[in-house]
N, C-alpha and C positions, 0 to 999 in steps of 0.2 A: 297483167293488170297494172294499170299506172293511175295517175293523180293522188286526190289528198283520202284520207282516212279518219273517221273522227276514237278520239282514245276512249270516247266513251262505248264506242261498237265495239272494239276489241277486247273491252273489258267484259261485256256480255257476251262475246263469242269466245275469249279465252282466259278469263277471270284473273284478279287483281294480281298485277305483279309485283315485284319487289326490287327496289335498287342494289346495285352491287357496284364496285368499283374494280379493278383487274390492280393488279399490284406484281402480277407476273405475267409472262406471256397467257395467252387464252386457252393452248392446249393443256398448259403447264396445272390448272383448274379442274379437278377432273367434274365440276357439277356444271364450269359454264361451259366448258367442252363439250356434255352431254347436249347439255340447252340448245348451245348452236348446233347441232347434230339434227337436234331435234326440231329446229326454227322455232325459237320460242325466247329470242332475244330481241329486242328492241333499244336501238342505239338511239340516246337521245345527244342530241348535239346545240349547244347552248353557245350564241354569240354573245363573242365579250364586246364587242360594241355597240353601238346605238341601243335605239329600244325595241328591237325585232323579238319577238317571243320564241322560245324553246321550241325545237319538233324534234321527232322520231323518225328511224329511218330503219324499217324492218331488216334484222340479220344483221351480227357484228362489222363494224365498219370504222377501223382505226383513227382514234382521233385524240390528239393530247386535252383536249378538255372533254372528252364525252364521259357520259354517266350510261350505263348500260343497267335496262329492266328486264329482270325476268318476267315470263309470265309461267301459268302454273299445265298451258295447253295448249299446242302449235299456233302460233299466228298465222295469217293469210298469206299468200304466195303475194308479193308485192313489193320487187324487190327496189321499181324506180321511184315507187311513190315515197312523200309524207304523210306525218302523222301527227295531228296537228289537234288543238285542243288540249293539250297535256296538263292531267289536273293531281298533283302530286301527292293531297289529301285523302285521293283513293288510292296510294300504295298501299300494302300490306307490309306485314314485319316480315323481314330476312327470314327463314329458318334457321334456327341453329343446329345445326350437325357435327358429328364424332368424325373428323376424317382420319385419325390416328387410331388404327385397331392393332396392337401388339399382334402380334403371329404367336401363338403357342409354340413352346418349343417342344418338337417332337419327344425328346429323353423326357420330361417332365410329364408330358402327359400318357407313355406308357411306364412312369413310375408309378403314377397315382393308379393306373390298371392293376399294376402289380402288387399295391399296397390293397386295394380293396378284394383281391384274392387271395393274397395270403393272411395269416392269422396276425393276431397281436405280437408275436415274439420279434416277427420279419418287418411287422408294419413301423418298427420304430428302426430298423436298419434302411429301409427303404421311404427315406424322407428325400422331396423332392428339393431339387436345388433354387434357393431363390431366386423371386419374379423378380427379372434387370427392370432397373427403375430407368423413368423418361425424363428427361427435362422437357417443356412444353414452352414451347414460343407463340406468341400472338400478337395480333395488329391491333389496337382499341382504337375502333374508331368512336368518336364522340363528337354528337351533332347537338346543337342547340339553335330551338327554332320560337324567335323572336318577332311577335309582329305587332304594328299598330300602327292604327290606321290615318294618313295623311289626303289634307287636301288644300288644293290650289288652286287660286283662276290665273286664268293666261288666255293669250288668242288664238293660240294654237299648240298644235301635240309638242312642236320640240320645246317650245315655248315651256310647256306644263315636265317636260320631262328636264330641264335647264330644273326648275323652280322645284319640283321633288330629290333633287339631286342636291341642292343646297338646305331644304329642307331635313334631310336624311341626313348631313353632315352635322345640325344642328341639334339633333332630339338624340337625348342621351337615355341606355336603358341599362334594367340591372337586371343582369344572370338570372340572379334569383325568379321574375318572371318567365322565362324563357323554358319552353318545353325543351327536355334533354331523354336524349336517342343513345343506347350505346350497341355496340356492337361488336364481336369480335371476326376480324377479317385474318386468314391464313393462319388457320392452326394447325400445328404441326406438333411433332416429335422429336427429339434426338437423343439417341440411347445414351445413358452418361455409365458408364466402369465403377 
């Protein structure tokens, strides 16, 4: 199946997905690994020139500026088409998930077996050895989304995108308006002694 795709079908055949960014290789992920596994990535690919609009290109597809979406339910087999209409107010939020689960350590948890069989005399010789603590890394990411709205006459499209362009350089805004996103990307673990 080829040609374009609109984002708003996909969203009602595969429900709202959510941005993520890769900060290591793809396998190295073990949720967007699942996702491409599962075809349920959607590479969006954003030119930094002119004024061409964003598209999508179903199934991960290497790009130093791309933005990759999840979605929450296989996308369509389509792998030479676009995907085109991209409306970024229907994402959904990231989930956040635990990817650091300590492992029990075996001795520990057949002491606690052995403390709750035996009596009180034993149960304070059979004290288990303290949980090794983690140190915790993470990526914050922090988005702020700032808009208002401009307008210009011209005689044409380059014309109006020249004129929004010096416009934009012009209009000053403050923080404090600005819708703020945060997130945390690549959490991890590292046992400390």
């Amino acid at each position: 199946m080829t040609g374009t795709l609109r984002f708003a079908s996909l969203i009602k055949q595969s429900g709202k997905p959510y941005a993520t960014t890769l900060w290591t290789e793809p396998k190295a992920d073990k949720n967007f690994a699942r996702a491409m596994r599962e075809n349920r990535v959607l590479t969006v690919v954003s030119e930094d020139v002119g004024s061409k609009k964003d598209f999508g290109k179903i199934g991960y597809h290497q790009d130093h500026s791309a933005t990759y979406l999840i979605f929450p339910k296989p996308l369509p087999e389509n792998k030479a088409g676009r995907v085109v209409g991209l409306n970024y107010n229907e994402l959904a939020e990231a989930p956040i998930t635990d990817p650091v689960r300590p492992e029990r350590d075996s001795k520990q948890a057949d002491s606690r077996q052995k403390t709750k069989r035996a009596g009180p005399e034993r149960a304070a010789k059979a004290e288990a050895p303290a949980a090794a603590e983690h140190e915790f890394h993470a990526v914050l990411q922090r988005q702020a989304i700032w808009e208002k709205p401009l307008t210009v006459t011209a005689k044409n499209k380059s014309e109006a995108a020249e004129k929004f362009r010096q416009a934009a350089e012009a209009v000053s805004f403050d923080l404090a308006d600005a819708k703020i996103k945060n997130r945390l990307e690549t959490l991890r673990a590292k046992r400390t002694r």
